[in-house]
C-alpha positions as CSV (number, residue, x, y, z in Angstrom):
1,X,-0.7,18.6,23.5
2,X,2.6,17.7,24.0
3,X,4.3,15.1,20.9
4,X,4.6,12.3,23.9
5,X,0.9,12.3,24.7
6,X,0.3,13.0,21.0
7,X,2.4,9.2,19.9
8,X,0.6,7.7,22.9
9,X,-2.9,8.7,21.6
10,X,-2.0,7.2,18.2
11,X,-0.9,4.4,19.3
12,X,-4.0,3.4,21.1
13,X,-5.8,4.6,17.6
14,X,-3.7,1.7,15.4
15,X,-4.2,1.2,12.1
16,X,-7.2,3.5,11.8
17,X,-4.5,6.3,12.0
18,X,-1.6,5.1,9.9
19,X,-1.9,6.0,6.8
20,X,-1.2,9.6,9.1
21,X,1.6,8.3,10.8
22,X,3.3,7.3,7.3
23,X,6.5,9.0,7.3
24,X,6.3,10.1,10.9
25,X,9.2,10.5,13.4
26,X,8.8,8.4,16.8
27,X,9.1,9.3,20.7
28,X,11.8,7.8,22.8
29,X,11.3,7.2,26.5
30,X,14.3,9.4,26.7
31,X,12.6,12.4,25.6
32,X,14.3,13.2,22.1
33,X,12.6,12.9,18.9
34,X,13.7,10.1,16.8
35,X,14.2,11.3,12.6
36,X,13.8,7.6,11.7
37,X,10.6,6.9,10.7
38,X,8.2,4.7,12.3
39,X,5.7,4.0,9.6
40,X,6.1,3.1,6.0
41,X,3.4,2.9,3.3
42,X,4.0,0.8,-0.1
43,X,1.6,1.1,-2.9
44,X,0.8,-1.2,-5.3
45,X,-0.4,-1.6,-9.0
46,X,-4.7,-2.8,-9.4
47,X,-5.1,-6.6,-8.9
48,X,-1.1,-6.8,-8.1
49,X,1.0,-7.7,-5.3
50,X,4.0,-7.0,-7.4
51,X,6.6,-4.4,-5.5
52,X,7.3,-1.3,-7.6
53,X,11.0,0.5,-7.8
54,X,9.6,3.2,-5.4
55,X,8.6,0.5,-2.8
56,X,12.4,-1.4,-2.8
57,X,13.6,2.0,-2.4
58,X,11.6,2.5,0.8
59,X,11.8,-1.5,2.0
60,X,15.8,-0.8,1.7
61,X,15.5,2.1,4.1
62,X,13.6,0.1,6.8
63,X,15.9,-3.0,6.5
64,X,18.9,-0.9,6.8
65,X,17.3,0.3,9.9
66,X,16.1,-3.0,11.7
67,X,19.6,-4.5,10.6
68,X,21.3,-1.6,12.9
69,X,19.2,-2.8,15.6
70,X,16.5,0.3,15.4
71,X,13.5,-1.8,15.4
72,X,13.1,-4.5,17.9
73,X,9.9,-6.0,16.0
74,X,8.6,-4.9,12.0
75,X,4.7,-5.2,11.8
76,X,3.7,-5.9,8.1
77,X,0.2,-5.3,7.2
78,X,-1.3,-5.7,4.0
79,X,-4.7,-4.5,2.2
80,X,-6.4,-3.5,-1.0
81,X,-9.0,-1.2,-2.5
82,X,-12.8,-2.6,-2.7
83,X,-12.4,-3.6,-6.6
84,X,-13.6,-8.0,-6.1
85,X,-15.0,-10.2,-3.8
86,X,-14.1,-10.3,0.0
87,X,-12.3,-13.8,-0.8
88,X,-10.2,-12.4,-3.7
89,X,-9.4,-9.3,-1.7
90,X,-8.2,-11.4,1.5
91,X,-5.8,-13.4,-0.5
92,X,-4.2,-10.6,-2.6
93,X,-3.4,-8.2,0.6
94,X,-2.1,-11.7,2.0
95,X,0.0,-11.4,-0.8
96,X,1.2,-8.0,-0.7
97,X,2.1,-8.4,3.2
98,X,4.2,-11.6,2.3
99,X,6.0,-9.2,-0.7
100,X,7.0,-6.6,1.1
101,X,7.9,-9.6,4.3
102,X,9.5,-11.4,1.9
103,X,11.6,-8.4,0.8
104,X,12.8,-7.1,4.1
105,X,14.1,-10.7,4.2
106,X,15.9,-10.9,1.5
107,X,17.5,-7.1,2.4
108,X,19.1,-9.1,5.6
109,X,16.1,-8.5,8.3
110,X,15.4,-12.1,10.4
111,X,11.7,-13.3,9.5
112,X,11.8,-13.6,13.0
113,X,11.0,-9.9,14.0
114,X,8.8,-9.6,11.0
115,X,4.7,-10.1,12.1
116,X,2.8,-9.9,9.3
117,X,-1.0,-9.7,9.1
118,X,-3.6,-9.1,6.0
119,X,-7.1,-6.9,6.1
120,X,-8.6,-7.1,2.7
121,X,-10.7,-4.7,1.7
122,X,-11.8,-4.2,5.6
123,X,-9.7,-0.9,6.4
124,X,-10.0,1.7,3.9
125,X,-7.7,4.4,3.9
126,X,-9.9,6.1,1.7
127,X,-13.7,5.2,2.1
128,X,-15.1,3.8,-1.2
129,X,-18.3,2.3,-2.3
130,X,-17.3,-1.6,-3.6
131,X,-16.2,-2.2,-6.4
132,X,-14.3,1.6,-6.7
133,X,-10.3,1.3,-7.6
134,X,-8.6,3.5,-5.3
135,X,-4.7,3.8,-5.7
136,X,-4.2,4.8,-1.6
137,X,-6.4,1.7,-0.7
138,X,-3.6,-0.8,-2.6
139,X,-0.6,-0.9,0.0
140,X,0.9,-2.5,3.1
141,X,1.4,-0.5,6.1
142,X,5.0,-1.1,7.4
143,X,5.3,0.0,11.5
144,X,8.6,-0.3,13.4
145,X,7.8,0.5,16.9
146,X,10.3,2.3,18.7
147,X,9.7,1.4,22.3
């Protein structure tokens, strides 16, 4: 399969494939390969919507980006591992979306081409039974389309 069939396939997929796409190079319409990456994935402490070091680090890189005009839109998306109720779970990846939103903001990024959105404990990357802490289950899902 050829890497522009490949992107097009994922993105019809959506989130049920990013946790792959994390760290993945994009497809222009012009045919090269772009090094810039089009997906970013932030972890977060249990219970917390707190950013870590590692996750300013990697908010920096993507608002560096979008500031140089890369990124015509930043999609924010925030979830959490199935540790609490649905209601608790809702609010905190809320939370965790409006962290790292908050934080491309302050780095210089307009709210403006920021969309955030927040899943709870509905889209696993790693498929639990409730109640189970899962470390790859806490993050937000950062996607800069490049077309």
């Amino acid at each position: 399969m050829k890497y522009q069939a490949a992107s097009r396939a994922f993105l019809i997929l959506g989130l049920a494939v990013a946790p792959i796409l994390a760290g993945c190079t994009g497809w222009h319409p012009n045919g090269q390969i772009s090094t810039m990456p089009t997906a970013e994935l932030i972890y977060f402490d249990s219970g917390s919507a707190d950013l870590r070091p590692d996750a300013r680090d990697k908010i920096r890189v993507v608002a560096e980006e979008a500031k140089q005009g890369h990124f015509a839109r930043i999609q924010v998306a925030g979830f959490t591992d199935t540790v609490g109720s649905d209601a608790v779970n809702q609010q905190l990846s809320q939370r965790r979306a409006e962290a790292v939103a908050s934080a491309l903001e302050a780095m210089g990024v307009s709210r403006y081409v920021i969309a955030v959105s927040w899943h709870g404990k509905s889209e696993l990357a790693m498929r639990t039974p409730d109640n189970t802490p899962n470390p790859e289950n806490r993050r937000v899902l950062i996607m800069m389309p490049t077309s």
